[in-house]
C-alpha atoms as one frame of an Amber mdcrd trajectory, in Angstrom:
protein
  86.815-111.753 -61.656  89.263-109.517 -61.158  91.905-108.325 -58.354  94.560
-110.711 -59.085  93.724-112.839 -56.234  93.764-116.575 -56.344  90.253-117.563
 -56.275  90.560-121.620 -56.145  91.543-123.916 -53.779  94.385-124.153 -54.810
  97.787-124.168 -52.641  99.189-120.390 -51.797 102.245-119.054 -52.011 104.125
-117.850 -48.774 106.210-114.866 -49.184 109.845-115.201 -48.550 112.308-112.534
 -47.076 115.648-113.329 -48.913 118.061-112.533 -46.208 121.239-112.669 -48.865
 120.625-109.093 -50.315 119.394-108.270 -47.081 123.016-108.553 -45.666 124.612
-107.437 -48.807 122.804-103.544 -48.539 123.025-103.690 -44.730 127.155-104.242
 -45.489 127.014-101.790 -48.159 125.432 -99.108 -45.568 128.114-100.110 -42.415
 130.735-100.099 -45.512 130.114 -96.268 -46.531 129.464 -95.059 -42.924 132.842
 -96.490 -42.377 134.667 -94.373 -45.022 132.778 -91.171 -44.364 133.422 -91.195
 -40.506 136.782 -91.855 -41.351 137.464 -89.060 -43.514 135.849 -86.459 -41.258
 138.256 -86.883 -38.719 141.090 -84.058 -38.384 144.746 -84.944 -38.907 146.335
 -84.125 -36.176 150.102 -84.960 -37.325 150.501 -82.217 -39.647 153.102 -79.724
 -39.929 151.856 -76.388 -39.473 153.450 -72.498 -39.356 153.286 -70.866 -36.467
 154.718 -67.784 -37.157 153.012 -66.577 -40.653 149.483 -66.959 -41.395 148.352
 -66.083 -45.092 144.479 -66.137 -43.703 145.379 -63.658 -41.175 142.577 -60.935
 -40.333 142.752 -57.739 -39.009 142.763 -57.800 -35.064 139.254 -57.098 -33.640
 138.963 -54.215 -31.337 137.919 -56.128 -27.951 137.215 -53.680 -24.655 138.889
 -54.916 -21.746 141.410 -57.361 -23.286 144.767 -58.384 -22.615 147.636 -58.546
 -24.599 150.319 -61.481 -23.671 154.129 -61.393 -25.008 157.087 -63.009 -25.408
 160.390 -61.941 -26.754 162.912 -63.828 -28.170 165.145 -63.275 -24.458 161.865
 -65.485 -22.650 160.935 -62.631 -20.966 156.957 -62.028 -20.795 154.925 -59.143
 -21.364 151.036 -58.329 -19.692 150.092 -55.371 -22.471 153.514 -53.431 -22.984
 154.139 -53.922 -19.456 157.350 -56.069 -18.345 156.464 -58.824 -15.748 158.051
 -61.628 -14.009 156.432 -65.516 -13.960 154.572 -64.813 -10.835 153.085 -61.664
 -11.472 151.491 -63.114 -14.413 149.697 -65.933 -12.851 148.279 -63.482 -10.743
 147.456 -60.989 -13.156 146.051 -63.774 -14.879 143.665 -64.962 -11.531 143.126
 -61.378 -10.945 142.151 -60.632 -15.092 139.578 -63.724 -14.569 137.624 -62.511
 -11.327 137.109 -59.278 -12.688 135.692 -60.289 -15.873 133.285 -62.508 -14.113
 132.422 -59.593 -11.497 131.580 -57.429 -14.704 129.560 -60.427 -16.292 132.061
 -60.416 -19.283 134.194 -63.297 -20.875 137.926 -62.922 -20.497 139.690 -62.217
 -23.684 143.390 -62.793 -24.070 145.242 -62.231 -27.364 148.571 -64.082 -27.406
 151.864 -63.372 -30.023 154.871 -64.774 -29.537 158.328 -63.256 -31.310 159.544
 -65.970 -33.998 162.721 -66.411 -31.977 160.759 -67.474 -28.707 161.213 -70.868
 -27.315 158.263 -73.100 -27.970 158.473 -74.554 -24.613 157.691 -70.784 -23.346
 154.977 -70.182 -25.327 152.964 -73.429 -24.149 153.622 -72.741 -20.718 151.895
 -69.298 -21.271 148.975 -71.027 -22.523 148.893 -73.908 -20.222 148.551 -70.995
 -17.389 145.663 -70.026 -18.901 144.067 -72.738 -19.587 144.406 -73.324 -15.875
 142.715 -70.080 -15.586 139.908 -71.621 -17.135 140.188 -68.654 -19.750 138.183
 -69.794 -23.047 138.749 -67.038 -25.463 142.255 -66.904 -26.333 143.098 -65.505
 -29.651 146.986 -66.177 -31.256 148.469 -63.466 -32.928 150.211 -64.162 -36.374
 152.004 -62.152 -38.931 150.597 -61.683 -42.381 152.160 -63.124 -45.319 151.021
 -61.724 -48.711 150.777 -63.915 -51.445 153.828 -61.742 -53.226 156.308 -62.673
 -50.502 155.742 -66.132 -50.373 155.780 -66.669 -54.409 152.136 -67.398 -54.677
């Protein structure tokens, strides 16, 4: 006969699950998962520019957006129009409620002069987070590869 089937009586062998290269491929699999989780995570303690950008694009033409600036003195700017601390905060509340009213996402570009005080420039963007503004766009200079040397 064929089949390859034991036809006697006599005794059959049990399969065995070897549970040592079981392990050793489970290990292997925790072992790689490891390494690629851990080099998909962003490094957060790196220095970066914040004045240039040499991946700068062209500004988009947005309807309805604002403009926020800060000169080198501190003093800040909603469009080209000078205002004081408090008057932006409520521009700011004011910007917000109409966007919702028109059914439109608020859209604030940011730039900052080289020369202003990093402490300033968070504060304007810690007001709008507060605003619960989502689309905020920083401004940056272009560098071309010439200037730089590269």
């Amino acid at each position: 006969m064929h089949g390859g089937g034991s036809s006697g009586s006599g005794p059959q062998k049990k399969a065995r699950i070897e549970i040592i290269p079981l392990i050793d491929v489970i290990m292997f699999l925790l072992a790689t998962f490891v390494l690629f989780t851990l080099s998909m995570q962003k490094s957060e303690g790196q220095a970066v520019s914040l004045y240039q950008a040499k991946s700068a694009l062209d500004r988009e033409v947005v309807k309805d957006s604002i403009t926020l600036s800060i000169d080198v003195g501190g003093d800040l700017y909603w469009n080209k129009d000078k205002t004081t601390w408090d008057m932006y905060i409520l521009k700011l509340i004011q910007y917000r409620e109409e966007c919702k009213a028109r059914s439109t996402d608020p859209i604030i570009f940011v730039n900052f002069d080289e020369g202003a005080s990093f402490g300033s420039a968070m504060s304007v963007l810690d007001e709008i987070r507060k605003a619960e503004i989502k689309l905020v766009k920083i401004e940056t200079r272009f560098t071309s590869k010439t200037a730089t040397g590269g």
